[in-house]
C-alpha positions as CSV (number, residue, x, y, z in Angstrom):
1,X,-35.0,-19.1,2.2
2,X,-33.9,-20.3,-0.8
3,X,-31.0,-23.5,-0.4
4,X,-28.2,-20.9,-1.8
5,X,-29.1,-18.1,0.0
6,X,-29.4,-20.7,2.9
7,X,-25.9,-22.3,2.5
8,X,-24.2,-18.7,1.8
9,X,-25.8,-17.7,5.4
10,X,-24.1,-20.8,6.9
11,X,-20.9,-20.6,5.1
12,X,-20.7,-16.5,6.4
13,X,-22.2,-17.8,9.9
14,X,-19.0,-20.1,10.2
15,X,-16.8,-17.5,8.9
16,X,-17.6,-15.3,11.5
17,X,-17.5,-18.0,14.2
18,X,-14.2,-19.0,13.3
19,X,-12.8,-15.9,12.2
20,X,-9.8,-14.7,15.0
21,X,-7.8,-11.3,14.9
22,X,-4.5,-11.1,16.6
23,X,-2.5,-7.7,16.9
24,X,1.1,-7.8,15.9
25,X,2.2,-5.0,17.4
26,X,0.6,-2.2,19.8
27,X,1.3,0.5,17.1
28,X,1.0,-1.6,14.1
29,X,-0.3,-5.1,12.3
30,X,-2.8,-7.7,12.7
31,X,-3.3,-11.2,11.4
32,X,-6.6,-12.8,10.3
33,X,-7.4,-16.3,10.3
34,X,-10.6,-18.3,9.9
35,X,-11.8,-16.8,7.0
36,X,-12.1,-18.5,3.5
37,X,-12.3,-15.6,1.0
38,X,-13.0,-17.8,-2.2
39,X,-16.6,-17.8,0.0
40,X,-19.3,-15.3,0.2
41,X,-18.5,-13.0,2.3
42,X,-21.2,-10.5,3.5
43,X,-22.0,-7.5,5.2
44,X,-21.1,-8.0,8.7
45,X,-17.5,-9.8,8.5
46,X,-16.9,-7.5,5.6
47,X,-17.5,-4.6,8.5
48,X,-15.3,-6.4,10.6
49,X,-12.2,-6.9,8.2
50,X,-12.2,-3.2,7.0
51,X,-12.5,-1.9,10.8
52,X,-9.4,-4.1,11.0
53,X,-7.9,-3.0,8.6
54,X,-8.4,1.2,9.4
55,X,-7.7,0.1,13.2
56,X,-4.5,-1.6,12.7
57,X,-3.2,-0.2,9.6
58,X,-2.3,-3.1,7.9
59,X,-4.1,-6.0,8.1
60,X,-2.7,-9.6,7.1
61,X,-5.6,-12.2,6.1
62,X,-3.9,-15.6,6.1
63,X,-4.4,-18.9,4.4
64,X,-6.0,-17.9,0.9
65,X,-3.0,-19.8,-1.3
66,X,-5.9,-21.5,-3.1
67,X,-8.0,-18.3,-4.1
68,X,-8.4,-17.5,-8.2
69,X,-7.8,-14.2,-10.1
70,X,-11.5,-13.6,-10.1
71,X,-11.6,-14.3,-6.0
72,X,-8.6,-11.8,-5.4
73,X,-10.1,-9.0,-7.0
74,X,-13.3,-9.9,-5.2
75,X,-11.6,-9.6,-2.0
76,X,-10.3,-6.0,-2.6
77,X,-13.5,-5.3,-3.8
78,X,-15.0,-5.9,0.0
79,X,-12.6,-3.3,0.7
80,X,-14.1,-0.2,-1.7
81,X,-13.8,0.6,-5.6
82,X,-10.8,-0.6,-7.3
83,X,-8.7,2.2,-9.5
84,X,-6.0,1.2,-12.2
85,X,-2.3,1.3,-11.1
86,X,-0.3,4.0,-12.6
87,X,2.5,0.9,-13.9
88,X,0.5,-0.6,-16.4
89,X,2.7,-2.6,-18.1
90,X,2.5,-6.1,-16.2
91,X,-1.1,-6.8,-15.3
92,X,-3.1,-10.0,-14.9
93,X,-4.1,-11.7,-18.1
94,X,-8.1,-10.4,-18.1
95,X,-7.9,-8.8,-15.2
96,X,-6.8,-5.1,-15.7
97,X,-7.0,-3.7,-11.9
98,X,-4.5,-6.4,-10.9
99,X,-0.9,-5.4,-11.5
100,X,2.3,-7.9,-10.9
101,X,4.8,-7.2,-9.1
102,X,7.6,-10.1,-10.1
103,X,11.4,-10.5,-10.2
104,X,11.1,-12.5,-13.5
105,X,9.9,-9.8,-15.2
106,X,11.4,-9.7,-19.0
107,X,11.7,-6.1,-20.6
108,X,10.2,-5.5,-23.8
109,X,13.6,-7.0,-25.4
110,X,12.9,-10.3,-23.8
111,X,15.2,-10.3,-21.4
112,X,14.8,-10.0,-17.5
113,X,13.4,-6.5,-16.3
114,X,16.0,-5.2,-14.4
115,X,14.7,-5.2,-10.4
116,X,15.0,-1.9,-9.2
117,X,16.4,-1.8,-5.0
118,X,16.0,2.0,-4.6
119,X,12.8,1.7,-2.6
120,X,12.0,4.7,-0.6
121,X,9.1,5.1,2.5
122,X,6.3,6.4,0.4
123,X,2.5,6.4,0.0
124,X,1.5,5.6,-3.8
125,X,0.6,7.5,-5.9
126,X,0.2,11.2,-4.5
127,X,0.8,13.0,-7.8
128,X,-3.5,12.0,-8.8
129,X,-6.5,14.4,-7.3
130,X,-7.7,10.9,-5.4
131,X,-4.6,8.7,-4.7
132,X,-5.7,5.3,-3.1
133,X,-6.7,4.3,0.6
134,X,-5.7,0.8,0.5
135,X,-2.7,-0.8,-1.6
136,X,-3.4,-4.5,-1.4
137,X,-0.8,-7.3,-1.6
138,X,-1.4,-10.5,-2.1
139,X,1.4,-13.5,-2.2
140,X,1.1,-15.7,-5.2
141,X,4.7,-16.8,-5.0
142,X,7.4,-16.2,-2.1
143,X,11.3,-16.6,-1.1
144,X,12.3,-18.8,1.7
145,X,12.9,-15.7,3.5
146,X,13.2,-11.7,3.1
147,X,11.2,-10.0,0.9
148,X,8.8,-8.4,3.5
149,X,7.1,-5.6,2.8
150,X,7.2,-3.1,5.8
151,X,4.7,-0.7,7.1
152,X,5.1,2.3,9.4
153,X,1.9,3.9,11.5
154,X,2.4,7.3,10.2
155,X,-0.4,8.2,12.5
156,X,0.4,7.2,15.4
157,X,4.6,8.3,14.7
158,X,2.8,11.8,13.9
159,X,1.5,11.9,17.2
160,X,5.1,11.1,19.0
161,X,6.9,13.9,17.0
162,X,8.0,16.9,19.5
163,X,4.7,19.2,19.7
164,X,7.2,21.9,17.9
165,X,7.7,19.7,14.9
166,X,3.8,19.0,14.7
167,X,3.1,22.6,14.8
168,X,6.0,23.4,12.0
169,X,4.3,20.7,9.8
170,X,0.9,20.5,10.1
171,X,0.2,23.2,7.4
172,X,3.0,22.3,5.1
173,X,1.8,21.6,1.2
174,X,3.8,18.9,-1.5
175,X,3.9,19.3,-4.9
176,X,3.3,16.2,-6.5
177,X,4.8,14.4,-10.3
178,X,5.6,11.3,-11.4
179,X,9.1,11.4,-10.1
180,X,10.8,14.7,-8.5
181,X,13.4,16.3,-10.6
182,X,15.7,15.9,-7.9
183,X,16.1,12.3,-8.7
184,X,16.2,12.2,-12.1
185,X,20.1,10.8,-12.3
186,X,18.4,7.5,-10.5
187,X,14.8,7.1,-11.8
188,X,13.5,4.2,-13.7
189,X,13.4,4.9,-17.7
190,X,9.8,4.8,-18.6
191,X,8.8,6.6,-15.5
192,X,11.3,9.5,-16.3
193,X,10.6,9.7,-20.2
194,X,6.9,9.9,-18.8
195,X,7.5,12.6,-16.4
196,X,9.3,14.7,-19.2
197,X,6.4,14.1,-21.6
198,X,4.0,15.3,-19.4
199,X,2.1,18.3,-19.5
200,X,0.5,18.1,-16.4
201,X,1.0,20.1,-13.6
202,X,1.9,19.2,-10.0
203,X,-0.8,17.9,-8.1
204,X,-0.8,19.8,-4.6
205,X,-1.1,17.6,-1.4
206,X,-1.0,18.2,2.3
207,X,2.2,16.7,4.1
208,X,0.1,15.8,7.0
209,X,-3.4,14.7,5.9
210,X,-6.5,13.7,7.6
211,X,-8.4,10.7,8.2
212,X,-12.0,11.0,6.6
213,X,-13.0,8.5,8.8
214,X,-11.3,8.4,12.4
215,X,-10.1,12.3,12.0
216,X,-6.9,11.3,12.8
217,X,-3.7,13.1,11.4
218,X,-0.8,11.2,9.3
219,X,2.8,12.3,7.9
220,X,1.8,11.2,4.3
221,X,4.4,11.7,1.1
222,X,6.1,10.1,-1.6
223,X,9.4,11.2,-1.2
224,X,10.2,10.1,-5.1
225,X,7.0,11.8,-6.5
226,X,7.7,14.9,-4.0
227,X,9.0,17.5,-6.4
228,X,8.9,19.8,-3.6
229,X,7.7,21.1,-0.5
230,X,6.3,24.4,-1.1
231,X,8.1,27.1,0.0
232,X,12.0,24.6,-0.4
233,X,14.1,23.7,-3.9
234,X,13.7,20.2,-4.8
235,X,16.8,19.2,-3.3
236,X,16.0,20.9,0.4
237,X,12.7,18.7,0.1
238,X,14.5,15.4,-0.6
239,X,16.7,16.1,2.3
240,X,13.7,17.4,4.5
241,X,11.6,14.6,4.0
242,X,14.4,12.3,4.4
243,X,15.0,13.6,8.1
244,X,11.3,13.3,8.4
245,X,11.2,9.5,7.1
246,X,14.4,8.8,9.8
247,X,12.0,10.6,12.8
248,X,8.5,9.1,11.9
249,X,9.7,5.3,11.2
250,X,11.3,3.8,14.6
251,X,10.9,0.2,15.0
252,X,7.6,1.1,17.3
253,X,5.7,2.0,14.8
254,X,6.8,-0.2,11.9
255,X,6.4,-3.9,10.9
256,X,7.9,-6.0,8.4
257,X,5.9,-8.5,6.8
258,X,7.2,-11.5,5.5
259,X,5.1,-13.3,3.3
260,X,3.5,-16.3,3.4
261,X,1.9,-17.8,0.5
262,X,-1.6,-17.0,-0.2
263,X,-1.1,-13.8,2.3
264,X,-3.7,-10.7,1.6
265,X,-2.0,-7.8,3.0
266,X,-4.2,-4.7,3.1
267,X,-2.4,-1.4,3.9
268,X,-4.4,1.6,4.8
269,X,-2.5,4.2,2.8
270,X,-4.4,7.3,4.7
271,X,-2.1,6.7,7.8
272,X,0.9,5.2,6.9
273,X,4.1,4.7,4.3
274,X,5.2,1.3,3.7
275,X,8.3,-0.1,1.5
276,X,9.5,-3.0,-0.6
277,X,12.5,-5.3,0.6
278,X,14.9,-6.8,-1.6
279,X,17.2,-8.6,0.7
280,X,16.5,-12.0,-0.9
281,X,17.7,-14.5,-2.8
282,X,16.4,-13.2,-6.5
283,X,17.4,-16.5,-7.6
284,X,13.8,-17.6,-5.8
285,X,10.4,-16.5,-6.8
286,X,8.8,-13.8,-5.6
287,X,5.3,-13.0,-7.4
288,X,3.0,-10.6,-5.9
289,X,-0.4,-9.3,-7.4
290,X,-1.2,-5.4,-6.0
291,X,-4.6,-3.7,-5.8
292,X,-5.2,-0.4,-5.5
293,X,-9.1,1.3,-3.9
294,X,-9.9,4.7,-5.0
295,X,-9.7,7.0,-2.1
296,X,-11.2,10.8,-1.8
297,X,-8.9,14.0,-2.1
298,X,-6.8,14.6,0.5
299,X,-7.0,17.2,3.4
């Protein structure tokens, strides 16, 4: 054995003896620590962190403040192919499947970006053919506090809904756009002068979709992108899936993240909907870089 294969063997060896995964919640959330992703990582503690990840639907890998452009997008590559973001406009110098998320953003005048706090429970981007199954965080610059990002087990809240409810939406289909009609009065700028320049057509989705790999069901929508529910208006949809989002995310199945520096948070997008949190002081830096892994067409 040659003395880099040798010392990548010993590096991974002490990876996976050191490496310890604690649950957050019983529904939701798990922590890693004891790994060093700027290190080679191979096959078998990649295994481990993606059964993590699918197990506990989002998976937090700690302590990686020191880790490079290059090693980020490294890391969400252990986790499957990674597919451009649909908000192209702030991306990582050289590095065009990392987007920034940022609250220092300036707008194309120069001045600050204005910070939108209309978040909604959502999965991104449901109006493509193969929307992702991961949506990866990771914390390059954080508040003192607030600012998590939370996460709600769509699966396993799916599974808790009266066996009525299941039955009614099982079989439901979305239509699916860059921003539903119904919300045009409150949408973003460029991503409503997109939507109105489109010529595509909706992209149909299932409202509960299935696992490829566990065969476990999810609720699964974008409530923004959602121009309807087949079969409702536009407005009847918003105020369906709204009802939906109020039954599906109790405190059981969800967790808020706040971040800690150098945090990787991997969300498994095929069983959940997660959200961003404003409640901080926007006065203090909050910087984080987002991947996205191409997933396969819903069903």
């Amino acid at each position: 054995m040659s003395a880099v294969l040798q010392q990548a063997s010993t590096q991974n060896s002490q990876n996976l003896q050191h490496l310890k995964i604690t649950k957050v919640k019983e529904h939701i959330g798990a922590i890693v620590t004891g790994v060093d992703l700027a290190q080679p990582v191979d096959a078998a503690l990649q295994k481990q962190l993606y059964n993590a990840a699918v197990e506990n639907v989002v998976l937090i890998i700690r302590g990686q403040a020191h880790l490079t452009p290059a090693q980020v997008q490294a890391a969400g590559e252990l986790f499957g192919e990674l597919m451009e973001d649909q908000n192209r406009r702030y991306l990582v110098d050289g590095f065009p499947l990392i987007s920034v998320l940022d609250n220092r953003h300036l707008d194309s005048n120069g001045k600050p970006a204005k910070v939108s706090n209309n978040s909604t429970w959502h999965t991104d981007h449901t109006n493509q053919e193969l929307p992702p199954k991961f949506t990866m965080l990771y914390a390059v610059a954080v508040p003192d506090k607030g600012g998590a990002t939370s996460v709600c087990n769509s699966r396993a809240a799916y599974e808790a809904l009266p066996d009525d409810l299941r039955t009614k939406i099982t079989p439901m289909k979305t239509e699916n756009t860059l921003i539903s009609s119904a919300r045009f009065k409150i949408a973003n700028p460029d991503i409503l002068q997109s939507q109105l320049a489109s010529k595509k057509p909706p992209t149909v989705q299932p409202l509960v979709r299935t696992h490829p790999e566990t065969g476990t069901k999810a609720v699964w929508f974008h409530k923004s992108k959602t121009e309807k529910v087949i079969g409702m208006t536009p407005e009847d949809t918003q105020d369906f899936l709204q009802d939906l989002t109020d039954r599906i995310t109790q405190p059981q199945f969800c967790y808020a993240h706040e971040y800690q520096k150098g945090d990787l948070l991997i969300i498994d997008d095929r069983a959940s909907l997660h959200k961003a949190g404003f409640d901080f002081d926007h006065s203090q830096h909050r910087r984080l870089y987002r991947m996205l892994v191409r997933g396969d067409k819903p069903y």
